[in-house]
N, C-alpha and C positions, 0 to 999 in steps of 0.2 A: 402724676403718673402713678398706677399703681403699682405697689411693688409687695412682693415676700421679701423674707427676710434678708434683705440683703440688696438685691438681684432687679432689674429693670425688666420689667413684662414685654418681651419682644412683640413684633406684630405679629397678630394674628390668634396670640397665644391666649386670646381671653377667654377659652371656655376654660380655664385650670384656674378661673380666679378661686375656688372655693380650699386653697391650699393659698392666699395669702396670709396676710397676718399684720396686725395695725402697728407692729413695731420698728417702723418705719424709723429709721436711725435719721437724731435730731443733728442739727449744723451745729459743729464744733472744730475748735481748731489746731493743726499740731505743729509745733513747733520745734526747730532744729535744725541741723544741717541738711542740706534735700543737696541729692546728688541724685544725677542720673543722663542718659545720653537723648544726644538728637538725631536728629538724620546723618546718619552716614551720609558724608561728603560724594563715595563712589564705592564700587565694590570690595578694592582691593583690604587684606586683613591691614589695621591701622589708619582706616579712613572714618574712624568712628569718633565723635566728637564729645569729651565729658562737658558736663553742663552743675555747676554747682554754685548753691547760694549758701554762704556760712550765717547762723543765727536767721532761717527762714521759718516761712510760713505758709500754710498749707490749708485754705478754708474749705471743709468739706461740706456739701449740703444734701439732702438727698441720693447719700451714696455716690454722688458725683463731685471731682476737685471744679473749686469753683473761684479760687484766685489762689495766685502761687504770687512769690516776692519777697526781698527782704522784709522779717517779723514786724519792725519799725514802721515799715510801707502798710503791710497787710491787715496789723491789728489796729485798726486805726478805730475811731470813736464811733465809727457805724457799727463797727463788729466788737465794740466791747463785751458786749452785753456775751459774748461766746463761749462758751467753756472751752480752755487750752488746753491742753495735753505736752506737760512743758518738758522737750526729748532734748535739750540743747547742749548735752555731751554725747548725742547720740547721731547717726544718721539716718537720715528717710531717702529710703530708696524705694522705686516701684517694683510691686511684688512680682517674685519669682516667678518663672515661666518653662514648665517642664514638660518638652512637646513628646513625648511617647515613655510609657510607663504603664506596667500592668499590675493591675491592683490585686488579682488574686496571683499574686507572686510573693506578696508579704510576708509571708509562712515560709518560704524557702529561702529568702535573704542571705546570702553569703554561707550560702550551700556547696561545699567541697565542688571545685568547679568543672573539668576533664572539659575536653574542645563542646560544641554549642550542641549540635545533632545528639551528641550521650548525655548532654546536661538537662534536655529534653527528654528525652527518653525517661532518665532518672528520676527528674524533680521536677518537671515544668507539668508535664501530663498528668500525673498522680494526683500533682493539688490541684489542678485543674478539674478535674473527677470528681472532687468535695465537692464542688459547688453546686451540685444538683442540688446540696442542703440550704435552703433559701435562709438558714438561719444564721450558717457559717457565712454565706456570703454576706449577708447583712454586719452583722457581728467584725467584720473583715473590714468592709467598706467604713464603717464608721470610723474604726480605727487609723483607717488608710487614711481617711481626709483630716483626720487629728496629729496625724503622724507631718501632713506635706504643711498644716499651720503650724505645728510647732519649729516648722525649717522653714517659713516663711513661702514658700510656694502656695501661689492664689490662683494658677491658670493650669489645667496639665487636659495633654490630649495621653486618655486611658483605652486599653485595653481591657474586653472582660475574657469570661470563656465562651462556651459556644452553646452555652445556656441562655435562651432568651430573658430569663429572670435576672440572671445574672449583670443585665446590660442595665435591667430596669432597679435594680435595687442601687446600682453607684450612680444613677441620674436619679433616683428621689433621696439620696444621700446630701446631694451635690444641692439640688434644691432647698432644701432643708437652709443650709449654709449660705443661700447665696451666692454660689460659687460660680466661674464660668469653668465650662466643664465640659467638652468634647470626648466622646465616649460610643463604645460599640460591640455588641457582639461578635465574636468571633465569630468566621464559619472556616469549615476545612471536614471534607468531606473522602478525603482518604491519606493513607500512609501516616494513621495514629490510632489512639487507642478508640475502639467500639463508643465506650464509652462518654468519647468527647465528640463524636462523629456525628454529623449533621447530614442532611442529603440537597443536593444541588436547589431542589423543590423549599425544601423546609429552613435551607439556610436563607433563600432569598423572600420569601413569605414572612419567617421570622424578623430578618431586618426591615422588610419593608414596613410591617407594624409598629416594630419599635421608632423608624425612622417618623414615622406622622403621626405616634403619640408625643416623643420631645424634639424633636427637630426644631430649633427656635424659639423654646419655650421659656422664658425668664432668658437665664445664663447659657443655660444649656444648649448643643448643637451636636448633630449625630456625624457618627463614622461609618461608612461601609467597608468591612472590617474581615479579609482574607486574609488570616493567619498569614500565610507565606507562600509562595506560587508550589512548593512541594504540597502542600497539605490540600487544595484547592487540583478538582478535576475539571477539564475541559468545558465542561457541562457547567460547575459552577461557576467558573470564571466569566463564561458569556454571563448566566443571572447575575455574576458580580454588574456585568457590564451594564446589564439592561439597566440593574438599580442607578447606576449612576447615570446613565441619558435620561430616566425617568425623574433624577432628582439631580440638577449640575451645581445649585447652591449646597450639597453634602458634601463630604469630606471623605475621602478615601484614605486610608491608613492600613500601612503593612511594612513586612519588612524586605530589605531587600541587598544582598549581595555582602552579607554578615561576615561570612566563614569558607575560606578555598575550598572546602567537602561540600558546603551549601550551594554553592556556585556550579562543579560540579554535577551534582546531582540535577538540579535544574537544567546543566545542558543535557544531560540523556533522557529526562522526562520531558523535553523541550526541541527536541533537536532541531524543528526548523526555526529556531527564535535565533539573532543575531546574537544576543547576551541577553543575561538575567531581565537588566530593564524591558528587552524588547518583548519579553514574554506579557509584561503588564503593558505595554504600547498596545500591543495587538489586539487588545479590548478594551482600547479606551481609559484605563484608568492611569495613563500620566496625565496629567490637566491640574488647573488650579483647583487649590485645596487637595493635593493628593499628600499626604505626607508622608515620607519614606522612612523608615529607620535603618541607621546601619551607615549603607552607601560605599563601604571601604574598596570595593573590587571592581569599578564604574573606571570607563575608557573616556578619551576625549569625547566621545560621538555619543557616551551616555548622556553625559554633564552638558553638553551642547542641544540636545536634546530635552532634559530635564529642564534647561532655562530656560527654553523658547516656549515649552508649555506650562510656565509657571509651577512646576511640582517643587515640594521642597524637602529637606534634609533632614533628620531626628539627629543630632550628633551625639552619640555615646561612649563619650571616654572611657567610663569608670568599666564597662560591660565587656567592653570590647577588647582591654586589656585585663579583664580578672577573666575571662574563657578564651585570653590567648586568642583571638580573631583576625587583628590587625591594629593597625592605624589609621584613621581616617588625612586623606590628605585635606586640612581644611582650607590651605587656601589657595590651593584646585578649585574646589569648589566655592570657596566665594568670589572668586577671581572668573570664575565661568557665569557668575550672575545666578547662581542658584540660593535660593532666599534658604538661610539653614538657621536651628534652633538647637539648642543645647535639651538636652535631655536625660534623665537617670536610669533606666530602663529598668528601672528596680523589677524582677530579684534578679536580673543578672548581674545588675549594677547594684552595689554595696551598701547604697549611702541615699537616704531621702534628700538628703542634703545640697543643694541646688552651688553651694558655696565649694563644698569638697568633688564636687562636682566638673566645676569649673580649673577648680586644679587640677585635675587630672586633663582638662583640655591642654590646660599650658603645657602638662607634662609631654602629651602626644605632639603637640607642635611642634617642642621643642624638640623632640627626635626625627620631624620633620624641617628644622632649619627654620621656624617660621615664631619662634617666642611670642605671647600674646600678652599686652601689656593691661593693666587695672580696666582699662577704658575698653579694652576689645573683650577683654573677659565678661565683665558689666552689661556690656549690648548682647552680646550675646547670650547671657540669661535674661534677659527682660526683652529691650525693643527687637533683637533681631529674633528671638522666638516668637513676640507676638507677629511680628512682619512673615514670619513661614508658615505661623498660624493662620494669615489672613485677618488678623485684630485687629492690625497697628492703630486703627485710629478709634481701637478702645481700651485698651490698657498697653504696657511697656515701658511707659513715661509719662510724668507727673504734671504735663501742664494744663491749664483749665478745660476743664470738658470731659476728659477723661474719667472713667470710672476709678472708683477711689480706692486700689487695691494699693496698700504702702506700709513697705515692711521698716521696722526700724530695729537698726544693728547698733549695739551699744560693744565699740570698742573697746571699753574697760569692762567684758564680763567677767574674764578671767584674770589671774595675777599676769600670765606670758602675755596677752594683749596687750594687759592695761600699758603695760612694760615698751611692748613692741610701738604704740602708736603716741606715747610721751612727748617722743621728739621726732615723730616722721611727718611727713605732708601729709597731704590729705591722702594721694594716688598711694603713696607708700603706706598709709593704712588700710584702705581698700585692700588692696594685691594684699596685703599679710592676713588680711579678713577670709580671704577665696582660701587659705590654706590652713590656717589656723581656728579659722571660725566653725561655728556646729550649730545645732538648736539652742544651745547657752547663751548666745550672742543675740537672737531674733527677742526683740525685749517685748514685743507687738506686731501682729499680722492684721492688718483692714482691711479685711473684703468687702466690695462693695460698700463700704462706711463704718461696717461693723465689725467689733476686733473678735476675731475666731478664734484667739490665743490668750483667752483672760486669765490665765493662771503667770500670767507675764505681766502685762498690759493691764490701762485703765478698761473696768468694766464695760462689758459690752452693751 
């Protein structure tokens, strides 16, 4: 198969061979502890099953895993000849999975917060505005995708602005790397600055080109991408809609039911809609591959609704409690059959960090009675985001077949790890890694075969 750097040539995608490249990552193999989850048993939170082999192995070939198994079993006399990559105080886990995140947010990260609507206003719109400078955005995105390998994150469904450049410079970013990389133009077409203002015509013309220049191209897979039902007029909502009967393999991506004044607001610019959700029902973009972020203010009749048509969740602790928004109930929502993914919503959310991340889920649980134990924290950064993402049966877990995205956590990075995981289990090392861990800990990121994080890790 041919491939770029990293990345398997999806179909169709071969008029872009001329951006391959012959460095074609050679079969090697890593060794160490491989932890990671299977199929949830059922929906309920706790029905997620860990999966781990101590002293494993991991043979990757063409960017694909291609035997998994105890080291003894895997490294056997046909695959001597291998180069090992020998991690066996470490763990390999499948690479992170951060299902909504906006990449020109980078610059305002942990921006003095006030509720969601003022932090908009403040900080979200403004640097949103840069990005007419295709140099800044550039300059940004690279950073951006240096910043999610050095925290081990190999998958993220992104937001851009509402600059059609802007959509295309974090997808030839994303290329570049190998990465798999769901990503979109914004459009919003009033009740924001001139500046970032699109028109119903030009927001759905500008995606549609964007959408059949990378639409399945390598790694790559497009979003049709309405800010938020406030930002979006009537007019462009239908064009949201067309675009997506015109393309039902795209991905719709927005947010939805954040903040009580958001909520709100959408019913007096909505008033014959049932609730928030029902304002994006009405044209079509609940459906599979729709992904929501947010989700905190959703009724029985939403979540029953969202699961019959396959739409799924963005879940963001870290955001939703640094601008004061709520709690998301999560398992309402997994309990309702709604496929949901853990997400950093960076710059609301604080932390590229897909691990501190996670804490902050257990945190939100635990205020809703529902504590999440190593193994539910775990699925839910990796298979249950790929599974919201629509992946599942290309990354989120590490058994044969799957692309070879695989982060390895070295529990002794620090002196308080080294300390904490001494004399804990495995699961009690995990759960102390989700809290205690950071980019210190990611010792190597494998995309697609190839390590993105070589200032850590064997050479790429």
């Amino acid at each position: 198969m041919t491939r770029d750097a990293g990345g398997p040539v999806a179909a169709g995608a071969e008029h872009n061979e001329e951006a391959m490249t012959s460095d074609t990552p050679t079969a090697f193999a890593l060794r160490g502890t491989i932890v990671d989850c299977g199929p949830a048993a059922g929906p309920r939170v706790g029905d997620e099953a860990l999966r781990v082999t101590e002293d494993g192995a991991l043979i990757i070939d063409n960017g694909r895993i291609v035997a998994r198994g105890p080291a003894g079993e895997i490294l056997r006399e046909d695959s001597a000849h291998l180069p090992v990559h020998d991690y066996r105080d470490c763990l390999l886990i499948p690479g992170l999975i951060d299902s909504h995140i906006h990449y020109p947010q980078t610059d305002i990260i942990a921006s003095y917060g006030e509720h969601l609507l003022a932090w908009l206003e403040r900080y979200t719109f403004p640097a949103e505005a840069a990005f007419a400078d295709a140099d800044l955005a550039r300059e940004t995105a690279d950073f951006f995708l240096a910043e999610l390998f050095r925290n081990g994150t190999t998958t993220a469904m992104v937001m851009g602005t509402s600059h059609a450049r802007s959509a295309d410079i974090i997808f030839e970013a994303a290329r570049r790397e190998g990465m798999r990389l769901v990503a979109g133009k914004v459009m919003m077409d009033r009740n924001c600055p001139e500046a970032i203002q699109d028109t119903a015509e030009s927001g759905y013309r500008e995606s549609r080109e964007l959408l059949e220049r990378w639409h399945g191209v390598d790694r790559l897979a497009y979003a049709i991408t309405p800010r938020f039902a406030p930002t979006s007029s009537e007019a462009q909502l239908e064009a949201t809609a067309r675009l997506a009967r015109e393309f039902p393999d795209a991905y719709v991506h927005t947010h939805l039911a954040e903040n009580r004044k958001e909520v709100a607001w959408v019913g007096e610019l909505f008033p014959e809609a049932r609730s928030y959700l029902d304002v994006y029902d009405r044209y079509g973009l609940v459906r599979e591959r729709s992904m929501y972020a947010h989700c905190i203010y959703l009724d029985d009749t939403d979540r029953r609704r969202m699961a019959e048509a396959g739409a799924a969740v963005a879940f963001s602790p870290t955001s939703n409690t640094f601008l004061g928004s709520g709690l998301l109930d999560y398992r309402a929502t997994r309990e309702a059959g709604i496929r949901t993914g853990l997400a950093t919503d960076v710059g609301g959310g604080c932390s590229f960090s897909m691990l501190r991340t996670a804490s902050e889920a257990y945190k939100v649980s635990c205020l809703n009675d529902t504590p999440l134990s190593a193994t539910s924290l775990l699925h839910l950064a990796t298979r249950g985001s790929a599974e919201a993402m629509d992946i599942g049966d290309r990354v989120g877990h590490l058994d044969p077949g799957m692309e070879a995205d695989v982060v390895v956590l070295d529990p002794a990075a620090t002196p308080l790890t080294a300390r904490r995981s001494a004399r804990a289990t495995l699961e009690e090392t995990l759960f102390a890694l989700f809290f205690l861990g950071d980019d210190r800990h990611v010792a190597a990121t494998f995309v697609g075969g190839r390590n993105a994080h070589p200032e850590r890790g064997p050479a790429p």
